[in-house]
C-alpha positions as CSV (number, residue, x, y, z in Angstrom):
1,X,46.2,124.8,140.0
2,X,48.8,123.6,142.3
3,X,49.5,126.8,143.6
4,X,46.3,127.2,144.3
5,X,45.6,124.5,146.2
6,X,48.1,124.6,148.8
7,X,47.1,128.7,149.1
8,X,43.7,127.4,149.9
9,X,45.0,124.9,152.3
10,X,47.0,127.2,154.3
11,X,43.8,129.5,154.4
12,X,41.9,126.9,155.9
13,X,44.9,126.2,158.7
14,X,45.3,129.9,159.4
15,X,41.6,130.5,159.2
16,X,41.4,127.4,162.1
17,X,44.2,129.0,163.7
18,X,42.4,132.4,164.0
19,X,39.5,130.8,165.5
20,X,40.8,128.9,167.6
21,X,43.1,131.7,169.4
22,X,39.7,133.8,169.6
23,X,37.8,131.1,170.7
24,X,40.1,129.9,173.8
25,X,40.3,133.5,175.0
26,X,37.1,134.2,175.1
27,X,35.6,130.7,176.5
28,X,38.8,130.6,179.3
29,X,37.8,134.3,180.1
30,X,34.0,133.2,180.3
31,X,33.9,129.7,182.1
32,X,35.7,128.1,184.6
33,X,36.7,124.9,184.0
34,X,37.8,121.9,186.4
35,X,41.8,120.8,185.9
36,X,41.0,117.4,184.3
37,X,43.8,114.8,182.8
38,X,42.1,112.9,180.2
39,X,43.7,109.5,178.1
40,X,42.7,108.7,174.7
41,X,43.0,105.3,173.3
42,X,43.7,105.6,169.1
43,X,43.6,102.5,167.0
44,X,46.1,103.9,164.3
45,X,49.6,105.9,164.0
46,X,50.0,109.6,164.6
47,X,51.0,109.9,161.1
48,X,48.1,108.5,160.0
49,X,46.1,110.8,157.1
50,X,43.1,112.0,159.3
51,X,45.0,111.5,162.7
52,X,45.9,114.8,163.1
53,X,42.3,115.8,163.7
54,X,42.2,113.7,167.0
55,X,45.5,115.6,167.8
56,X,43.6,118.9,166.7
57,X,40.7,118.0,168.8
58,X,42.7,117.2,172.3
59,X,44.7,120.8,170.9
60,X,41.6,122.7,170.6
61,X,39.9,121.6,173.9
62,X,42.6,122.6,175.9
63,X,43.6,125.8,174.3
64,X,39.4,126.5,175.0
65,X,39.5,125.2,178.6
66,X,42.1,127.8,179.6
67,X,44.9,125.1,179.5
68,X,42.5,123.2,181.8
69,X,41.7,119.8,180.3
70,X,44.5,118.0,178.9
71,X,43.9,114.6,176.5
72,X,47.1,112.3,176.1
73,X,46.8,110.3,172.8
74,X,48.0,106.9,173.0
75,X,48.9,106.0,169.6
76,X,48.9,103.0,167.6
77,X,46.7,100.9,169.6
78,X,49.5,101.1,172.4
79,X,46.4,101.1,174.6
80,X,44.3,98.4,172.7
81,X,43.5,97.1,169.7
82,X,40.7,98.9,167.1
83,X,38.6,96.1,167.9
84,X,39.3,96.4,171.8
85,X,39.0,100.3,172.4
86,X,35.0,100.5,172.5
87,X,34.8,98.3,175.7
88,X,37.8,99.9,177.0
89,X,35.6,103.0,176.3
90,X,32.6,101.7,177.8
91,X,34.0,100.0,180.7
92,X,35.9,103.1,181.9
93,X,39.3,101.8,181.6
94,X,39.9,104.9,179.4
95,X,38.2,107.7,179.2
96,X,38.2,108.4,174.9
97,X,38.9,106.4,172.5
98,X,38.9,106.8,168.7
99,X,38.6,103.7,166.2
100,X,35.8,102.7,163.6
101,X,32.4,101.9,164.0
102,X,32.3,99.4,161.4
103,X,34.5,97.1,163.2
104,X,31.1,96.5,165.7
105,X,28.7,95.8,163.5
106,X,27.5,93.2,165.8
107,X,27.6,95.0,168.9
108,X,26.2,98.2,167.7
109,X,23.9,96.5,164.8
110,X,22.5,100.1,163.2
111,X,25.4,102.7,164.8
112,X,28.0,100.4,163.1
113,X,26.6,100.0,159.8
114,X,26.7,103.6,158.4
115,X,30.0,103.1,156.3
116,X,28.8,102.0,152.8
117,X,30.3,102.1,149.4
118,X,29.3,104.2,146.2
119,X,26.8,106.2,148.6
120,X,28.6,109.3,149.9
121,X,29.9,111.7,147.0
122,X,31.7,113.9,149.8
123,X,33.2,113.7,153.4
124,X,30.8,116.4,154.1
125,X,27.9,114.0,153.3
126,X,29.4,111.1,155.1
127,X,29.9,113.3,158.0
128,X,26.0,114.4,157.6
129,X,24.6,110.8,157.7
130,X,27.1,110.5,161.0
131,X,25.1,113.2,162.3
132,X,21.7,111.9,161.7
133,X,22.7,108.7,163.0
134,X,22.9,110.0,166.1
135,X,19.6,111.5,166.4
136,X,18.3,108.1,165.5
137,X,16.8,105.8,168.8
138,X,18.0,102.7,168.1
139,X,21.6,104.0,167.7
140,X,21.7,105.9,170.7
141,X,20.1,102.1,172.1
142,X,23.4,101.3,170.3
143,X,25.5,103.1,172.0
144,X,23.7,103.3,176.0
145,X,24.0,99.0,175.5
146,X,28.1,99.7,175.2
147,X,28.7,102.6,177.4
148,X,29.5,105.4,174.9
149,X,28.4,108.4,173.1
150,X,30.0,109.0,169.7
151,X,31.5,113.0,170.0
152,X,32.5,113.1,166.4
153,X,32.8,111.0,163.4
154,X,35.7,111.4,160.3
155,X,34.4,111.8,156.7
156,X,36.9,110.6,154.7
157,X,37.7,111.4,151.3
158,X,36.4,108.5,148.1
159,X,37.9,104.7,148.9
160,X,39.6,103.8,146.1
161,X,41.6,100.7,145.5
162,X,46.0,101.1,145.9
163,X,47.3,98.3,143.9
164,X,50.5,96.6,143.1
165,X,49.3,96.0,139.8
166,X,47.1,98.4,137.2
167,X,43.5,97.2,137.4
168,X,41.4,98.9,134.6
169,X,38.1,96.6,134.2
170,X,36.1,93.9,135.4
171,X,38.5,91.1,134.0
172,X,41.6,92.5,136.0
173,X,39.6,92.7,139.4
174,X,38.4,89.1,138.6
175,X,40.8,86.9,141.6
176,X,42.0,90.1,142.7
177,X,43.1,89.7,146.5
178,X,42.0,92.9,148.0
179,X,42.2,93.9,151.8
180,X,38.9,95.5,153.6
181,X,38.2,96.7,157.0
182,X,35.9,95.6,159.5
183,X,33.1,97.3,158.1
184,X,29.8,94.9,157.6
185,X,28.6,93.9,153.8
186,X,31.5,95.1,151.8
187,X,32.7,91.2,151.5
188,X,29.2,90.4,150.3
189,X,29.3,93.0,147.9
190,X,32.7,93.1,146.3
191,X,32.9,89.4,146.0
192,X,30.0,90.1,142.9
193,X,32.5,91.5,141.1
194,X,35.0,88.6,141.1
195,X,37.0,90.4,144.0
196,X,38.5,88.1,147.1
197,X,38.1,90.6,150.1
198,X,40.7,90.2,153.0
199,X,40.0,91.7,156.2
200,X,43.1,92.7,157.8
201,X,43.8,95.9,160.3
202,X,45.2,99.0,158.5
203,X,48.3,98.7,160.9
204,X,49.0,95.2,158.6
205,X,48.2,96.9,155.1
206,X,51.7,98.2,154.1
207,X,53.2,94.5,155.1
208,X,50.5,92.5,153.3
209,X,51.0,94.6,150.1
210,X,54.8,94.1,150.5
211,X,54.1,90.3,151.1
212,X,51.6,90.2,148.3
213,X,49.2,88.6,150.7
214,X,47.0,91.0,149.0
215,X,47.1,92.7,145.7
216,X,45.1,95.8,146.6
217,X,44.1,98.1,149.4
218,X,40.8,100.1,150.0
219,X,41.8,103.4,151.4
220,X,41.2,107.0,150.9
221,X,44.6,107.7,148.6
222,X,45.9,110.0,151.3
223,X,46.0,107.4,153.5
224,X,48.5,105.5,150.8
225,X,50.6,108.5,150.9
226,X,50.9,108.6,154.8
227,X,51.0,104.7,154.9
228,X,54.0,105.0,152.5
229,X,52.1,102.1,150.6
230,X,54.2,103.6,147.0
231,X,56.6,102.0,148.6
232,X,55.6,98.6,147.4
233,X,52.2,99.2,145.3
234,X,52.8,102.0,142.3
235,X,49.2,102.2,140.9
236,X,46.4,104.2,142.1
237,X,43.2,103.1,140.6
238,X,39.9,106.2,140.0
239,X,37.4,104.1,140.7
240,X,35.3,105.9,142.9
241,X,33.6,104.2,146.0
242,X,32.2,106.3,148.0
243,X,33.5,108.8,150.6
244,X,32.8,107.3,154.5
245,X,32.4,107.6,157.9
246,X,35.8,106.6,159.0
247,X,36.5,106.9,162.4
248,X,36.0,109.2,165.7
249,X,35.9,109.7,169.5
250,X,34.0,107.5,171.3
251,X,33.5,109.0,175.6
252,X,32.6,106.9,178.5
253,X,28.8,107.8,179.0
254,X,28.5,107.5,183.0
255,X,31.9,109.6,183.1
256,X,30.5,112.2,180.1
257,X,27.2,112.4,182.1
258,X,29.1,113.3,185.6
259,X,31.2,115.8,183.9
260,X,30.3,119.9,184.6
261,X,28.1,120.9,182.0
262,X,30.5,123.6,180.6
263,X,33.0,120.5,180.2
264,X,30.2,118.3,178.2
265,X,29.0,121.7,176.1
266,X,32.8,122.6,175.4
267,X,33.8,119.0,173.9
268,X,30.6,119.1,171.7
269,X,31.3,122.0,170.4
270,X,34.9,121.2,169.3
271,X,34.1,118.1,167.8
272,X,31.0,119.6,165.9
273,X,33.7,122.3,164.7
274,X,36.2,119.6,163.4
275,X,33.5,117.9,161.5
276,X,33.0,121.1,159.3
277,X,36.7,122.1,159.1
278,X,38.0,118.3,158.4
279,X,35.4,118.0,155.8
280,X,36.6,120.9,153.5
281,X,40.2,120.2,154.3
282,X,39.8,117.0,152.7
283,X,38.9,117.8,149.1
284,X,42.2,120.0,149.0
285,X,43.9,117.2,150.4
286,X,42.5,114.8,147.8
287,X,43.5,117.3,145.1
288,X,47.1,117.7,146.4
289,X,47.8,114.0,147.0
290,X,46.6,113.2,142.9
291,X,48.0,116.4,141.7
292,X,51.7,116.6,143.7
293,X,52.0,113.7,146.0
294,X,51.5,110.7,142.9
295,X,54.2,112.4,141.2
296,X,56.4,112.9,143.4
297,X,56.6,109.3,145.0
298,X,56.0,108.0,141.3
299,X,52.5,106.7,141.6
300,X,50.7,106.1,137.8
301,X,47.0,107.1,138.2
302,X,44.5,104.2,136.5
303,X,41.5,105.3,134.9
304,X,39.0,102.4,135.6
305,X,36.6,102.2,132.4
306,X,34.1,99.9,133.6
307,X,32.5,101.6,136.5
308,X,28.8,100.7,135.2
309,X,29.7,97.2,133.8
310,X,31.0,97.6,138.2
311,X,27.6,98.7,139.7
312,X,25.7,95.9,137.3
313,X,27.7,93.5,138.8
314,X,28.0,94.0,142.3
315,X,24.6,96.0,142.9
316,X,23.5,98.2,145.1
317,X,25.4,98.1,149.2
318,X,22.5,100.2,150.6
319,X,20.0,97.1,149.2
320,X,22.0,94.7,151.3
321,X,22.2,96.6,154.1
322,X,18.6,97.3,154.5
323,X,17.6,93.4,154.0
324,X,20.0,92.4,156.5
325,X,19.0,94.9,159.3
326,X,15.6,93.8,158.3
327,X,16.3,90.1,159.1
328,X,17.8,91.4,161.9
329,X,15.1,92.5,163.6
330,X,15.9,96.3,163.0
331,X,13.3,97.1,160.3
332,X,11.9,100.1,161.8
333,X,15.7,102.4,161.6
334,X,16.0,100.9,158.4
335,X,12.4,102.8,157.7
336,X,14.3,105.7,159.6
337,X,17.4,105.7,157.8
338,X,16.8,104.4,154.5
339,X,16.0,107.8,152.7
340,X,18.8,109.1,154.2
341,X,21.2,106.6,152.4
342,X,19.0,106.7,149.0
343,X,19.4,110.9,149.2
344,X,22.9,110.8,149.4
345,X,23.0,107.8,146.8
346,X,21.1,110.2,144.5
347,X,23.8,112.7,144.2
348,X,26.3,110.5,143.7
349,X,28.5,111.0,140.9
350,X,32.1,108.9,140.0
């Protein structure tokens, strides 16, 4: 099975690879691009799980522009902060940047609030209700009111909970500190099932498990692996909540709009590319990191055997979500959106 997966992986890289050589040649052949120096602002590490992709991206729009349009990455919020990069964004003061939605719920009230747990099965379906988002009015309102268009969107593989300590049912969660991101509702949510959430930046989430300022992490297990979190947590827990809508490049609009077409047209298309490849890549990720990476950094794998004693407990996130929005003044996306939560939600499976 191993063996397997990491054929399958390579596939998928040489597969990319192929396209992406036949791609570039023709486009460069076909369109003539403007020399353009681009900087891109990114909240987390380059050896981040998922970061490659951004790297992939600036990679692939180059290679497709003819060598044309260059994008420097500026790691580790070296350029600002996740919670900064949007109005850097919108403001012009860098052209791209990539961070998470969910840290502005309040500044983009419906674009911010797409990354919910025990919803998405896959990272293709996170990646789908990323999509549909966009089409939707009030999240383009969203993004017009902060200067931006979203060009792509991450779907990560199932948030699970990276612990210092095994945590197998309701009891052991009960007082457990556990650290969250930005994202809207999940405090509301988790702290039904006896769970005290702690929002703290991923950059802070290997120190804070060290510190045991937190007992627990929510992060796609990859992410662990990259993080080097088995440093100082050893069990991985299998409850399964929910794959999301992690992060992605935000542009400048006014900038985006004044660009050649071919230039607008040529980033679109890569980023609607990566969202298909990344998606697929991640399920043989997930499998290698259980399957070879546990092992090998001598992680034990929990099997959590209260999952519906869980969901009695905490509810349903798409139920809070809709009833705040609602209160918020937003109750016609919720009409929108809401079967498009409840869908995915239907196919939903631990």
């Amino acid at each position: 099975m191993i063996g397997k997966i990491k054929e399958n992986f390579k596939l998928g890289l040489m597969a990319l690879t192929i396209l992406s050589a036949t791609t570039a040649a023709g486009t460069a052949l076909a369109e003539d691009y403007p020399e353009m120096d681009l900087r891109l602002a990114h909240f987390v590490p380059s050896n981040t799980a998922g970061a490659n992709w951004e790297q992939w991206w600036a990679d692939e729009v180059e290679k497709r522009s003819g060598g044309k349009i260059k994008t420097k990455i500026f790691w580790a919020g070296s350029m600002g902060g996740p919670k900064e990069i949007l109005k850097l964004t919108g403001t012009g003061a860098v052209q791209l940047g990539a961070t998470a939605q969910g840290y502005f719920s309040r500044e983009m009230p419906v674009a911010g609030n797409a990354s919910l747990l025990r919803v998405h099965q896959t990272p293709a379906d996170a990646v789908d209700t990323w999509r549909r988002w966009q089409e939707d009015p009030q999240t383009r309102e969203d993004m017009d009111k902060n200067g931006v268009i979203g060009l792509y969107h991450q779907g990560s593989n199932p948030y699970r909970l990276f612990c210092t300590k095994p945590v197998e049912t309701l009891a052991d969660m009960n007082g457990l500190r556990v650290r969250v991101p930005g994202a809207p509702y999940w405090v509301e949510f988790l702290s039904k099932v006896g769970v005290v959430p702690v929002s703290i930046p991923y950059s802070e989430m290997y120190g804070a498990l060290q510190k045991g300022t937190v007992d627990c992490t929510f992060a796609a297990h990859e992410q662990a692996i990259s993080g080097k979190f088995y440093e100082v947590a050893k069990y991985a827990i299998d409850l399964n909540m929910g794959a999301q809508p992690v992060w992605g490049i935000f542009v400048n609009k006014q900038l985006f709009e004044q660009w050649p077409e071919n230039v607008q047209n040529l980033m679109r298309e890569v980023s609607s590319d990566l969202m298909d490849v990344a998606a697929e890549e991640n399920i043989a990720l997930a499998k290698k990191t259980v399957e070879v990476d546990f092992p090998e950094h001598g992680v034990t794998y929990v099997n959590f055997k209260e999952t519906k004693e869980f969901d009695e407990a905490a509810g349903n996130m798409i139920d809070i979500w809709a009833a705040d929005l609602t209160e918020r003044g937003y109750g016609e996306a919720v009409e929108r959106l809401e079967p498009v939560l409840r869908d995915k939600q239907a196919n939903f499976k631990d």
